[in-house]
VOPAGU-2260 file (C-alpha; in pm, 1 decimal, decimal comma):
REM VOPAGU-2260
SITE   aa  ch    i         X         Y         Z
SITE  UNK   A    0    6144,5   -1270,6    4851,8
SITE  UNK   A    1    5972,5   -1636,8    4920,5
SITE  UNK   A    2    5734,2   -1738,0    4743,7
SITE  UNK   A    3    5486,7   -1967,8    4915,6
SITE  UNK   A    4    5175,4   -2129,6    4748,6
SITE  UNK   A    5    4929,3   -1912,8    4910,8
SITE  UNK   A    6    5132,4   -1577,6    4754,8
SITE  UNK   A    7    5145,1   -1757,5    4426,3
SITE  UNK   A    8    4809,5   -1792,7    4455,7
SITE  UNK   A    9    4700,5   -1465,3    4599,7
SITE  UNK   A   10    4919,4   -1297,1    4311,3
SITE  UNK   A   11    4720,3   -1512,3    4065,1
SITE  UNK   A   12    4402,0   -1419,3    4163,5
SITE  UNK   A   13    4515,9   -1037,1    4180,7
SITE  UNK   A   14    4672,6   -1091,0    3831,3
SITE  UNK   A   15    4293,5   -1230,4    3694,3
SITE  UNK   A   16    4131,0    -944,7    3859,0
SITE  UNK   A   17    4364,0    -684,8    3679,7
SITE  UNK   A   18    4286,7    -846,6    3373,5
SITE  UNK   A   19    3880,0    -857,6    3425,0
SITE  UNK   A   20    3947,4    -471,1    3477,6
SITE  UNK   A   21    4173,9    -430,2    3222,3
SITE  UNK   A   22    3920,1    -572,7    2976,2
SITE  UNK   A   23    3610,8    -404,3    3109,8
SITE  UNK   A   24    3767,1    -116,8    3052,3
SITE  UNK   A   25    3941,1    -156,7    2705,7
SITE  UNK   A   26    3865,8     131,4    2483,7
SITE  UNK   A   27    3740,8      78,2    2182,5
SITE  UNK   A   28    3806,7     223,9    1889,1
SITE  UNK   A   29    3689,1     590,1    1654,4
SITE  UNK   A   30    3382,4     496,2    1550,9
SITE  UNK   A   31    3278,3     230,4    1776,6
SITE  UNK   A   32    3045,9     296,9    2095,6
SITE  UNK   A   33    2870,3     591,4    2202,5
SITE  UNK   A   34    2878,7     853,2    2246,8
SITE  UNK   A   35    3027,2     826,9    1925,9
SITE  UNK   A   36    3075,6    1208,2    1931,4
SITE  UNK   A   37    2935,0    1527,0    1779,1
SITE  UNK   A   38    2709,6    1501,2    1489,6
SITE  UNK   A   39    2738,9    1669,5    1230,3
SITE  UNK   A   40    2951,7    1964,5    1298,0
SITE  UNK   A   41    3261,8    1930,9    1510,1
SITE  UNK   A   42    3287,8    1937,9    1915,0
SITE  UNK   A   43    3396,3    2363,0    1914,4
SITE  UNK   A   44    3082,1    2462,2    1712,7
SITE  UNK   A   45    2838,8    2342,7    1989,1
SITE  UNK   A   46    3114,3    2483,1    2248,9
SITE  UNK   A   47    3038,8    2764,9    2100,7
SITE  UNK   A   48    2691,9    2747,4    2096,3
SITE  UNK   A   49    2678,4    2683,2    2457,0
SITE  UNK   A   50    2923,0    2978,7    2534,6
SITE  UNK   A   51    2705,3    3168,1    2344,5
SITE  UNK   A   52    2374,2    3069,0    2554,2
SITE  UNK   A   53    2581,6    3139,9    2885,9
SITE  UNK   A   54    2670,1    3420,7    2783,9
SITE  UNK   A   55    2332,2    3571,4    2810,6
SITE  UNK   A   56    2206,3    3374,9    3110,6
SITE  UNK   A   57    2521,2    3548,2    3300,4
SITE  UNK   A   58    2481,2    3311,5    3631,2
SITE  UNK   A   59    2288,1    3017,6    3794,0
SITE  UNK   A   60    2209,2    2678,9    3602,2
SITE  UNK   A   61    2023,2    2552,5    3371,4
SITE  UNK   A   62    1951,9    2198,8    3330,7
SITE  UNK   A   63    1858,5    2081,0    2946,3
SITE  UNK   A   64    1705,2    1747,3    2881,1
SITE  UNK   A   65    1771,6    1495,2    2619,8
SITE  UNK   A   66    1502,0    1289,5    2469,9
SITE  UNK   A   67    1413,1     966,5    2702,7
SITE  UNK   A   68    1477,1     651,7    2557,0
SITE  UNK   A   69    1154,4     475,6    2356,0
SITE  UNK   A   70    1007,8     260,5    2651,6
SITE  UNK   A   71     729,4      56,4    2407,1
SITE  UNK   A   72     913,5    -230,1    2468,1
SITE  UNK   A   73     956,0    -489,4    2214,4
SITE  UNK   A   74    1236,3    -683,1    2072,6
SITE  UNK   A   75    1401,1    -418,9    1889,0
SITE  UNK   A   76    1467,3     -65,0    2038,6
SITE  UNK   A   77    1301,7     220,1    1736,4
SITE  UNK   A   78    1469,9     501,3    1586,2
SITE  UNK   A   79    1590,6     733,8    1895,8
SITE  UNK   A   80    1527,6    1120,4    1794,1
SITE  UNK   A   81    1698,2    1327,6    2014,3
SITE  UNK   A   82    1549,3    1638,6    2151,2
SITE  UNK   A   83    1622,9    1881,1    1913,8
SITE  UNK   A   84    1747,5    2169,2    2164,9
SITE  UNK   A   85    1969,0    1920,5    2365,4
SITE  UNK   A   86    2104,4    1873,0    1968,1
SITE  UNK   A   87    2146,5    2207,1    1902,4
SITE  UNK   A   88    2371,1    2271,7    2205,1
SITE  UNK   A   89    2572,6    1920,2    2233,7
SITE  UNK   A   90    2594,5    1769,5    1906,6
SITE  UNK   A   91    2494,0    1423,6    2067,8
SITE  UNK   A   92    2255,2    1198,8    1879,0
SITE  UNK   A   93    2274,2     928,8    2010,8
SITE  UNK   A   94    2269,0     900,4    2335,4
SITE  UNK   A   95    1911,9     840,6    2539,8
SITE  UNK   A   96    1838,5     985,8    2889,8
SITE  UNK   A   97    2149,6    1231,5    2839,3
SITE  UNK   A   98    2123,7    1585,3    3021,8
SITE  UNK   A   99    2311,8    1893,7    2965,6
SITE  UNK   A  100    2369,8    2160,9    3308,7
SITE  UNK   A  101    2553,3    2434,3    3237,0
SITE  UNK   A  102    2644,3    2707,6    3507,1
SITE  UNK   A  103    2797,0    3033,1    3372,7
SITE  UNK   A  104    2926,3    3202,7    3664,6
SITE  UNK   A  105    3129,8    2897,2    3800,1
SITE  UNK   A  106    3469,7    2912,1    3892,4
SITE  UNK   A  107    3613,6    2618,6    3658,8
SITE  UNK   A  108    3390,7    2406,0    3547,8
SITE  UNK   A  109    3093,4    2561,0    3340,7
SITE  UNK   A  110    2920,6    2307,6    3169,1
SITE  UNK   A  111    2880,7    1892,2    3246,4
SITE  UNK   A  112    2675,5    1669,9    3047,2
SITE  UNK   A  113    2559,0    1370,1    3178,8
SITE  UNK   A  114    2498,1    1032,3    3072,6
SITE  UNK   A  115    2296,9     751,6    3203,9
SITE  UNK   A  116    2461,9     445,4    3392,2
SITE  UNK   A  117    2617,3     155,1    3174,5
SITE  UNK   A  118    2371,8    -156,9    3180,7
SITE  UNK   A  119    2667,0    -406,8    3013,5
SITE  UNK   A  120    2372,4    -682,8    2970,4
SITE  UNK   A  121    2143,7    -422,2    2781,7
SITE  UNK   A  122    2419,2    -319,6    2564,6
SITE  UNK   A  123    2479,2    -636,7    2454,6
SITE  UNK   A  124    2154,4    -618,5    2266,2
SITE  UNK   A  125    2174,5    -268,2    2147,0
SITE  UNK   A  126    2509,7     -90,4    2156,0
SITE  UNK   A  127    2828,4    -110,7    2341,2
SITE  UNK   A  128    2848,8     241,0    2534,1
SITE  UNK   A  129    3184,8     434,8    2640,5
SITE  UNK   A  130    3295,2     403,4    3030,7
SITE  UNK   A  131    3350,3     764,2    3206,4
SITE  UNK   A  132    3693,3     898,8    3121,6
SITE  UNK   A  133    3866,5    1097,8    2915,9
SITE  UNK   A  134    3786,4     996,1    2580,2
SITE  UNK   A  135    3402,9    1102,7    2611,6
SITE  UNK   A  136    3573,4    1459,0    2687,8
SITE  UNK   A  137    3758,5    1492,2    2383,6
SITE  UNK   A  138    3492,9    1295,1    2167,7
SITE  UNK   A  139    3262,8    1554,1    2302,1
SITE  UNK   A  140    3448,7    1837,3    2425,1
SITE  UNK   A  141    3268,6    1882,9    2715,0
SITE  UNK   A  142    3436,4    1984,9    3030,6
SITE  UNK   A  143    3351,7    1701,7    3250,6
SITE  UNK   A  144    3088,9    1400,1    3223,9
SITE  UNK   A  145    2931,9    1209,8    3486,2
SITE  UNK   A  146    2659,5     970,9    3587,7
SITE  UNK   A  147    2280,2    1102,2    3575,3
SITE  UNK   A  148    2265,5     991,0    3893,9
SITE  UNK   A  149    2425,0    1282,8    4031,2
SITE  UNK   A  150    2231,2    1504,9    3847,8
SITE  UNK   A  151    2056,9    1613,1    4214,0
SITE  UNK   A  152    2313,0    1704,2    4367,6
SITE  UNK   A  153    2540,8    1907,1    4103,9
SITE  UNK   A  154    2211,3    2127,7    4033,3
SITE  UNK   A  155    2172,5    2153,5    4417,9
SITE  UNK   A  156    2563,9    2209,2    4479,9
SITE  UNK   A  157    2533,1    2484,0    4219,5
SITE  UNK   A  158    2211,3    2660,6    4326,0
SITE  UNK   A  159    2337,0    2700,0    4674,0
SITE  UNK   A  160    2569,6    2915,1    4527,1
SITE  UNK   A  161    2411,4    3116,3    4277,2
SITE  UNK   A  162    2029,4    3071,8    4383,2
SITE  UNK   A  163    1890,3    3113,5    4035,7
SITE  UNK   A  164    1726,3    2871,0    3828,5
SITE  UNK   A  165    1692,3    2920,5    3445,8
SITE  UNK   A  166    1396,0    2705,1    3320,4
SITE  UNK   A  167    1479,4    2645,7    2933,1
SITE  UNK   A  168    1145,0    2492,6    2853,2
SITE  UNK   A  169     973,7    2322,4    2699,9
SITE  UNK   A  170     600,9    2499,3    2885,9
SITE  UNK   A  171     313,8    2244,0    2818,3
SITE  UNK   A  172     -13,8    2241,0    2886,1
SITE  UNK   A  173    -169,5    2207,5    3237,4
SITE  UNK   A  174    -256,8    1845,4    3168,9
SITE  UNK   A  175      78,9    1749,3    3021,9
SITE  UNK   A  176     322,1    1561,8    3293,0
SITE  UNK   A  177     547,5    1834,1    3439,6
SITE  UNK   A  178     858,1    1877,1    3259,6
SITE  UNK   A  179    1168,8    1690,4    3394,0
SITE  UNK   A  180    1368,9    2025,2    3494,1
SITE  UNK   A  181    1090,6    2174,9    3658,1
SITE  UNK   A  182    1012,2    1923,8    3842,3
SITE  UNK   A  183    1418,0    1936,2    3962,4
SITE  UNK   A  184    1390,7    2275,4    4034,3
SITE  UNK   A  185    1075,0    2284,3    4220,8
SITE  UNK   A  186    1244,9    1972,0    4456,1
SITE  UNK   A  187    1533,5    2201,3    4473,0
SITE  UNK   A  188    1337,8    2537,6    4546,7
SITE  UNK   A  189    1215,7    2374,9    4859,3
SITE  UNK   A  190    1519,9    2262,7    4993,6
SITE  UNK   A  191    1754,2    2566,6    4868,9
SITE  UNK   A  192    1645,0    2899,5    5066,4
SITE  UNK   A  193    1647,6    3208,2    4846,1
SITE  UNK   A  194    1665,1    3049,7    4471,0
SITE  UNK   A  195    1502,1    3235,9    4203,6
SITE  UNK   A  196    1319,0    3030,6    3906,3
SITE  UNK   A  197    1390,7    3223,0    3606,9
SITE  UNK   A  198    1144,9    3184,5    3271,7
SITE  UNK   A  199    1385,3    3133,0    2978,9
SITE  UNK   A  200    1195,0    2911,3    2757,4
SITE  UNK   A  201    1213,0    3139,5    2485,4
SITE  UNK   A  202    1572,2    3174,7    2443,3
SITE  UNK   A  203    1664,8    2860,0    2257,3
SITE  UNK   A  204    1455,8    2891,6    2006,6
SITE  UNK   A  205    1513,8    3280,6    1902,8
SITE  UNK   A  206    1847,3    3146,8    1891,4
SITE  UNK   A  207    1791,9    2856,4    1680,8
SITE  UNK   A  208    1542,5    3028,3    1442,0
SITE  UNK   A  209    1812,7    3222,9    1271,5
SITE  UNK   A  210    1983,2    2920,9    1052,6
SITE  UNK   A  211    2380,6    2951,1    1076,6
SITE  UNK   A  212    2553,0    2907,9     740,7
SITE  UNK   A  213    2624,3    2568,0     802,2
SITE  UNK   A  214    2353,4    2498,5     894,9
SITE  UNK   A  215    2148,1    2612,5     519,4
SITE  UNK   A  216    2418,3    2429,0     369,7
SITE  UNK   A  217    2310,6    2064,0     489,8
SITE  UNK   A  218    1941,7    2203,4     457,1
SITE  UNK   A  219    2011,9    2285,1      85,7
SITE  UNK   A  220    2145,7    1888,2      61,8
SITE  UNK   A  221    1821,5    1770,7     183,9
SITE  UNK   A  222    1613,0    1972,6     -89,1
SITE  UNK   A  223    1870,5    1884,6    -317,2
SITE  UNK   A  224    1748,0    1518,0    -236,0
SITE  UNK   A  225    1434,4    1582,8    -196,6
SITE  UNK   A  226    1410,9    1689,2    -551,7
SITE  UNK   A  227    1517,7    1403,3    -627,8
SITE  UNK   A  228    1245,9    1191,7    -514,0
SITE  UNK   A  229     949,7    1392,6    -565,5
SITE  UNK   A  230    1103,1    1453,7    -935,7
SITE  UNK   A  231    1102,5    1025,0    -959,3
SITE  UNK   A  232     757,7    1000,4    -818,4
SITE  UNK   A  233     590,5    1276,9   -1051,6
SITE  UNK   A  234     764,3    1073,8   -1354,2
SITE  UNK   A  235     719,0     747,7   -1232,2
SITE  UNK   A  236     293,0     754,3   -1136,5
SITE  UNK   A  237      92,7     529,3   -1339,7
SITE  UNK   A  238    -284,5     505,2   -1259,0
SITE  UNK   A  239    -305,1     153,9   -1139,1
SITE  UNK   A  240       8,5     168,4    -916,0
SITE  UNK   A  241     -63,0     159,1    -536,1
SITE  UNK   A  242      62,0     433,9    -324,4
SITE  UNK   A  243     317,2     204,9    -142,0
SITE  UNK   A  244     478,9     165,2    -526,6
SITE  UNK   A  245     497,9     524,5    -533,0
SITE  UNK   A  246     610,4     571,4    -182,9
SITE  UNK   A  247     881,4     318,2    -311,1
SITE  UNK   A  248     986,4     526,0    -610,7
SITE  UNK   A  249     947,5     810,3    -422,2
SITE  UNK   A  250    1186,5     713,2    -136,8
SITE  UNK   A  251    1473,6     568,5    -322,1
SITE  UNK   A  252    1476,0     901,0    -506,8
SITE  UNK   A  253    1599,7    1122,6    -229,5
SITE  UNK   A  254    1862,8     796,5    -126,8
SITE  UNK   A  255    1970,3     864,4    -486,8
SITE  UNK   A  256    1997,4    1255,8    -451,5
SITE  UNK   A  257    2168,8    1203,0    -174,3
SITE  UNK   A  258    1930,0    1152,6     116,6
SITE  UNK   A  259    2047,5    1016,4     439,8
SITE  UNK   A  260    1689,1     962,4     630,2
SITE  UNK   A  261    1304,2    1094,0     636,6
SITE  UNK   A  262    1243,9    1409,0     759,2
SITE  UNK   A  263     918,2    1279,2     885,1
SITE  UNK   A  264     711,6     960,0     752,5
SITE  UNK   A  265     644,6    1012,0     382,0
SITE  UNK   A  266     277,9    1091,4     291,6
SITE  UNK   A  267     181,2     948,0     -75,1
SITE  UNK   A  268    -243,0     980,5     -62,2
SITE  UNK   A  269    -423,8     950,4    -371,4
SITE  UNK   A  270    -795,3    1074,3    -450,6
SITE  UNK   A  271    -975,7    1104,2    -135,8
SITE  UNK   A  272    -668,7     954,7     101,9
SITE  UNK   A  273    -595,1    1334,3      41,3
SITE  UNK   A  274    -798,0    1458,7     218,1
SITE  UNK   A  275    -694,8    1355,8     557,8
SITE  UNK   A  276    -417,6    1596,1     628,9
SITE  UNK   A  277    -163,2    1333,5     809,1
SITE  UNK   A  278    -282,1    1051,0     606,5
SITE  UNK   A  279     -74,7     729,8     683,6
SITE  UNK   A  280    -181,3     436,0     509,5
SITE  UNK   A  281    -104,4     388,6     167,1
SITE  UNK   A  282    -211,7      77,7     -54,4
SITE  UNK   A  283    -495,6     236,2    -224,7
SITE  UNK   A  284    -481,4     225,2    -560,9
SITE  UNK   A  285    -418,1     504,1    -776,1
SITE  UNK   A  286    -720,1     643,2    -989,9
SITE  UNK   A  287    -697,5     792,5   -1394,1
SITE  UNK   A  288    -861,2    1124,8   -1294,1
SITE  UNK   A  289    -707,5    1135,5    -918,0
SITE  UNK   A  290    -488,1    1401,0    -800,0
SITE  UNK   A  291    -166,7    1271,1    -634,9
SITE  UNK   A  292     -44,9    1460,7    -314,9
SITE  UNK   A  293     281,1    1371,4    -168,4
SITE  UNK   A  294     398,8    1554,8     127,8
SITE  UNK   A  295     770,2    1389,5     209,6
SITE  UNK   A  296    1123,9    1520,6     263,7
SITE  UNK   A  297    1461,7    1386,0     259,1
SITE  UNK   A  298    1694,9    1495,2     577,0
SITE  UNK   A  299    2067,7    1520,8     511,1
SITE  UNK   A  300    2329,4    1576,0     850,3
SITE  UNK   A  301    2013,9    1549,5    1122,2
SITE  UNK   A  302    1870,3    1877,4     928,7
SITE  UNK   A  303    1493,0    1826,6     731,8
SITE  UNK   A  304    1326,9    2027,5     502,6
SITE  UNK   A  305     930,1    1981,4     465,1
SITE  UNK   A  306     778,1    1974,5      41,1
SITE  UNK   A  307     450,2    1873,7     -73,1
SITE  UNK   A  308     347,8    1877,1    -452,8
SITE  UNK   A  309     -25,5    1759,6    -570,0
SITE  UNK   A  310     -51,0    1657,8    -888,6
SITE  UNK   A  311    -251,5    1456,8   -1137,0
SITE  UNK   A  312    -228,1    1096,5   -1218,6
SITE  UNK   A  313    -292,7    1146,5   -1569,6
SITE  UNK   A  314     -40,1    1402,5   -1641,3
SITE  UNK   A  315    -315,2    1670,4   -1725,1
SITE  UNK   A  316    -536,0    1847,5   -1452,1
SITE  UNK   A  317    -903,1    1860,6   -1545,6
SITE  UNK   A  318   -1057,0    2227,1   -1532,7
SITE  UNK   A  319   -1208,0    2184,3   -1197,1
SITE  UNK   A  320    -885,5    2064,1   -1048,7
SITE  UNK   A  321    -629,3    2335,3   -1263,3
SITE  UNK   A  322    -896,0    2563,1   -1076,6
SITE  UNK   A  323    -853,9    2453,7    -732,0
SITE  UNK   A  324    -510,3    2396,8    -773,9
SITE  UNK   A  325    -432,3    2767,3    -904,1
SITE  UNK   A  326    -614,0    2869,2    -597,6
SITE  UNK   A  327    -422,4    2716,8    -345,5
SITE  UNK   A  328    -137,1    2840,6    -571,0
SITE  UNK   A  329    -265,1    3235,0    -512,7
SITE  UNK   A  330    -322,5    3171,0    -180,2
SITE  UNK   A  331      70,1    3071,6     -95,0
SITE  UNK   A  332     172,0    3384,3    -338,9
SITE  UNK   A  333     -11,9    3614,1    -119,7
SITE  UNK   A  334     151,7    3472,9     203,3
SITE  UNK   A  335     494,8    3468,8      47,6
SITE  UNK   A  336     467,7    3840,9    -101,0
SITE  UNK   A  337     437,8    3912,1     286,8
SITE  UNK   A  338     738,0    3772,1     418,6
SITE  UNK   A  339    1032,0    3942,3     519,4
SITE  UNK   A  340    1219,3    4044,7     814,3
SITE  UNK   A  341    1009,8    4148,9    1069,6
SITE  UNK   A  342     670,1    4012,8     955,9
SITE  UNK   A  343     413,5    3877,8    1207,7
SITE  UNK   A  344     329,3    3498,0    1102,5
SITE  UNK   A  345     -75,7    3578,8    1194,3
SITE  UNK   A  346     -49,3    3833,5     897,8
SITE  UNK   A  347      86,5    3614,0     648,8
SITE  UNK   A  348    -202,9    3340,0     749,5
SITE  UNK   A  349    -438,1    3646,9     732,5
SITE  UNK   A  350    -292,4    3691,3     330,8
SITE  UNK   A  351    -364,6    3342,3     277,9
SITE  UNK   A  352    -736,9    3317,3     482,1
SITE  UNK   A  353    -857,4    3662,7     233,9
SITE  UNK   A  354    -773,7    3460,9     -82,0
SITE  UNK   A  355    -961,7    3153,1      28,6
SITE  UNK   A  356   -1245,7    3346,4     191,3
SITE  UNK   A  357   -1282,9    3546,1    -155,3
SITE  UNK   A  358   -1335,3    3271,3    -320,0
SITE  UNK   A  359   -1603,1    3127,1     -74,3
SITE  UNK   A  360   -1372,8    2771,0       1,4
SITE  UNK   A  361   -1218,3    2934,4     357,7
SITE  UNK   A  362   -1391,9    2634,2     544,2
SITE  UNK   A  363   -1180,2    2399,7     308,5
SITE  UNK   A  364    -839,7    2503,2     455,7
SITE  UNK   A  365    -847,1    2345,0     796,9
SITE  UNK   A  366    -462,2    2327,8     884,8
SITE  UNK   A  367    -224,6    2653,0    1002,9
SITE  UNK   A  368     -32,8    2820,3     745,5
SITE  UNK   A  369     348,7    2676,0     776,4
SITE  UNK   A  370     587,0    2627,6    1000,2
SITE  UNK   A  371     992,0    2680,7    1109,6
SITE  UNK   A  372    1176,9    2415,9    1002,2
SITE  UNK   A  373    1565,4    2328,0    1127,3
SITE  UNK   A  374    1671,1    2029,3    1325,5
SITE  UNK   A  375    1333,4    1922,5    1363,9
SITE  UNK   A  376    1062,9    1935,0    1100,5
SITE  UNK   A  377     856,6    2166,6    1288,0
SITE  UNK   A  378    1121,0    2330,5    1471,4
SITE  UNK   A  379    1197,2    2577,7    1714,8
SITE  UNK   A  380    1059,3    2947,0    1703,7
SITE  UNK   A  381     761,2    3185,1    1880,5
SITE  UNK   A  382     514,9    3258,7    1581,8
SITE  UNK   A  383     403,4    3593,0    1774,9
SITE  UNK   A  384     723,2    3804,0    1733,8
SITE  UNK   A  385     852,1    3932,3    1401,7
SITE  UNK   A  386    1045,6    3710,3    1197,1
SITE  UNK   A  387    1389,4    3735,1    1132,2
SITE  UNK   A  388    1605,4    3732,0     858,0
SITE  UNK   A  389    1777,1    3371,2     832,8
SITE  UNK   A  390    1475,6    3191,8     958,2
SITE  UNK   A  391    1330,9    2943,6     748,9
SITE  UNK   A  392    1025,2    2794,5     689,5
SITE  UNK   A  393     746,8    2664,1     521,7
SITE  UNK   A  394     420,7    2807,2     346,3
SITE  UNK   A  395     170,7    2530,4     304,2
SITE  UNK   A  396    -205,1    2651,8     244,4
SITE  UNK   A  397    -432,5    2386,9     137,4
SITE  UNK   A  398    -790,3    2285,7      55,8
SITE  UNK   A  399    -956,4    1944,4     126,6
SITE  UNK   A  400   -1274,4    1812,2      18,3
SITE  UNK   A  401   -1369,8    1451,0      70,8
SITE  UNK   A  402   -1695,5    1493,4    -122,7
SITE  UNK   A  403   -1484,5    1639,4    -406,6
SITE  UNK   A  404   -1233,0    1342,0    -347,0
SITE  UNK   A  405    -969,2    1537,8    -326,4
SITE  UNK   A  406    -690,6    1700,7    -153,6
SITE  UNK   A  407    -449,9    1981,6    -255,9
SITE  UNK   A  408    -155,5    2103,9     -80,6
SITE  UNK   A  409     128,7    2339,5    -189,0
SITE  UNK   A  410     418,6    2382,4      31,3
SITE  UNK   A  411     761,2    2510,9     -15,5
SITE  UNK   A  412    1020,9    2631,4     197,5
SITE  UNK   A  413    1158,9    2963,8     245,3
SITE  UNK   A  414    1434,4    3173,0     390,5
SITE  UNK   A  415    1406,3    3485,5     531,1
SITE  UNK   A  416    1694,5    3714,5     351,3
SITE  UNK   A  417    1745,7    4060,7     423,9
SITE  UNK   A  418    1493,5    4239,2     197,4
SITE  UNK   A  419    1211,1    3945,4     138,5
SITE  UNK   A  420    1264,1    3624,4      91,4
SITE  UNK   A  421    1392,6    3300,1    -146,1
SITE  UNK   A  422    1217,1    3024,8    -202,0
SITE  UNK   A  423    1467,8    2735,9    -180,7
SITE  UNK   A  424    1281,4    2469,2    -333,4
SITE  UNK   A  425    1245,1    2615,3    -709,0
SITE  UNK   A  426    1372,2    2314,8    -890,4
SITE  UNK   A  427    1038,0    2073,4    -776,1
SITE  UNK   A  428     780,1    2176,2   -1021,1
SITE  UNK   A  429     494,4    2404,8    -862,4
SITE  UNK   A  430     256,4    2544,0   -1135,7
SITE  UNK   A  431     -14,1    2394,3   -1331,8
SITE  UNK   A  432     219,3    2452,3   -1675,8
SITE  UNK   A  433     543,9    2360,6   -1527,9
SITE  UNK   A  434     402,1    1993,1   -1349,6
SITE  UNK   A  435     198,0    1912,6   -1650,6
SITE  UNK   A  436     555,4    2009,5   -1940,1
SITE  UNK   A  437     710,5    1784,0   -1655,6
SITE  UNK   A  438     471,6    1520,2   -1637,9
SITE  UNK   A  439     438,0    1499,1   -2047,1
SITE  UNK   A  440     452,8    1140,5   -2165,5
């Protein structure tokens, strides 16, 4: 061969360009880049999970959304959340934009998840992101991944074959922008002769009401840790502190117990910041007769748990508030003698209402009764049908009076067992005796 100085050159330049590829597309290594896989349980549980969805949808697709990515602006990006069904069913936290299609009655390839385009400026502010290949596959195990760009025409592709469309939810209000799969499948529908729409928005969540095993284990860490915390705060009050001191004490607590995040931004109100039910302030300054109420929770493997304890600054309850207090306490028995397998939720707030309403105060409790509680603090479930055993979630009546200056709340959290119930968070003090032997200085 002869080598002139324009093929020297020309292999040069194709030498450079194999290099620019080479090290645009250099893998990086475990733990680096996203997705950085499944979180927390391993790529075949949510395999299984999705097998386990198909498996009762039979045929068509259905096209599951993961949370959008914070567009605020600002310098720095906030937390992302992900949508806590597109969680559930892929394991992927952290991954904006992402969308899950899976189609049970196709030949080879049932399920795709796909990912938005790779902005290599953009990541060079917020995190270096995996190029399509093989590697996502395995870190995911998901049977192929592609661009959200082709997201039209895979659903379309699909639906010309099957012609039916599962809708997975979420259904919002009239006023509320349409949701992002409807408004595919509606584009679809009037393009694709014959298709079907198909209301399965109430799937995911009777499926993710019943807690797997695994699931009440990580969910059993977070109480564990939010013990913890509410155990330091209770100890720790001083009138005179600010509630930002206690939210402190309060919040380095569950990272001591064991805590890996909030479940939800911590509520520390004092005196008549109790009052207002989502109060979010918090430098007022704690009074010598105030009653304390800290709603906050510790979240441990993407799983929360929900507790709020009221107590009193002073380490004693005066006989109005003991009085109040044991009310609110009668008022969560009554709802919690209820529960069991099978139990409508409007009964159990009905238990609650007849204790309050006895006592003439019914106009005090201005907030709904509890909630499920799972992958997302007020999670997935349909409060109409009968609950099932291996739900859980919370029972959290309350009274609020801001001429009183005062707020009381009581919430725990259950699970539904065979029989009845267990309430899980039994080592956070609840009753007038056993907060003020606790509180004893």
């Amino acid at each position: 061969m002869t080598f002139t100085r324009r093929s020297l050159l020309a292999g040069a330049a194709a030498t450079a360009s194999l290099a620019v590829t080479a090290r645009a597309q250099v893998i990086p290594p475990p733990g680096f880049a996203t997705p950085s896989g499944t979180f927390p349980f391993p790529p075949e549980v949510y395999r299984e999970r999705r097998a386990r969805l198909m498996s009762v949808l039979k045929d068509g697709v259905a096209v599951i959304h993961g949370a959008p990515r914070d567009q605020t602006g600002g310098p720095v990006s906030p937390p992302f959340h992900q949508s806590g069904d597109f969680a559930w069913l892929t394991g992927i936290a952290d991954e904006p934009g992402a969308v899950l299609v899976l189609a049970p009655d196709e030949r080879t390839f049932r399920e795709f998840l796909l990912l938005p385009s790779r902005d290599i400026e953009t990541e060079r502010w917020d995190v270096e992101r995996l190029p399509l290949g093989s590697l996502i596959e395995a870190r995911t195990g998901m049977q192929r991944v592609r661009r959200t760009g082709s997201l039209d025409a895979l659903v379309t592709q699909i639906a010309a074959r099957s012609r039916t469309l599962h809708f997975m939810g979420p259904i919002v209000s009239a006023s509320a922008p349409v949701p992002p799969a409807m408004d595919l499948y509606g584009r679809i529908m009037a393009r694709v002769p014959g298709c079907t729409l198909k209301d399965q928005s109430a799937l995911l969540p009777s499926l993710r009401t019943v807690k797997e095993p695994r699931e009440l284990d990580l969910m059993r860490k977070a109480l564990a840790a939010t013990q913890a915390g509410h155990l330091a705060a209770m100890k720790a009050v001083r009138p005179g502190m600010t509630e930002r001191q206690l939210t402190a004490v309060l919040e380095d607590g569950f990272r001591q117990g064991g805590g890996e995040g909030l479940s939800y931004d911590s509520i520390v109100a004092t005196g008549r910041n109790a009052a207002s039910l989502h109060y979010a302030h918090g430098n007022a300054t704690i009074g010598s007769q105030d009653l304390v109420l800290i709603d906050a929770a510790a979240s441990v493997g993407g799983y929360a748990c929900d507790i709020t304890r009221t107590f009193p600054a002073s380490g004693r309850f005066t006989a109005a508030q003991r009085a109040d207090y044991e009310l609110v306490l009668a008022a969560q028995d009554a709802a919690a003698r209820l529960l069991k397998p099978g139990v409508i939720h409007e009964d159990m707030t009905e238990a609650a209402n007849a204790v309050f309403r006895k006592a003439g105060r019914i106009d005090e409790f201005t907030h709904g009764l509890g909630h499920f509680v799972g992958l997302d603090v007020h999670d997935a479930g349909d409060y109409a049908k009968p609950i099932p055993a291996g739900a859980v979630l919370t029972i959290e009546p309350g009274l609020y009076n801001q001429q009183m200056n005062q707020g009381i709340r009581i919430e725990d959290l259950y699970l539904v067992t065979a029989n009845g119930c267990e309430r899980l968070s039994t080592g956070i003090p609840r009753t007038v005796q056993e907060i003020e032997a606790f509180m004893v200085r």
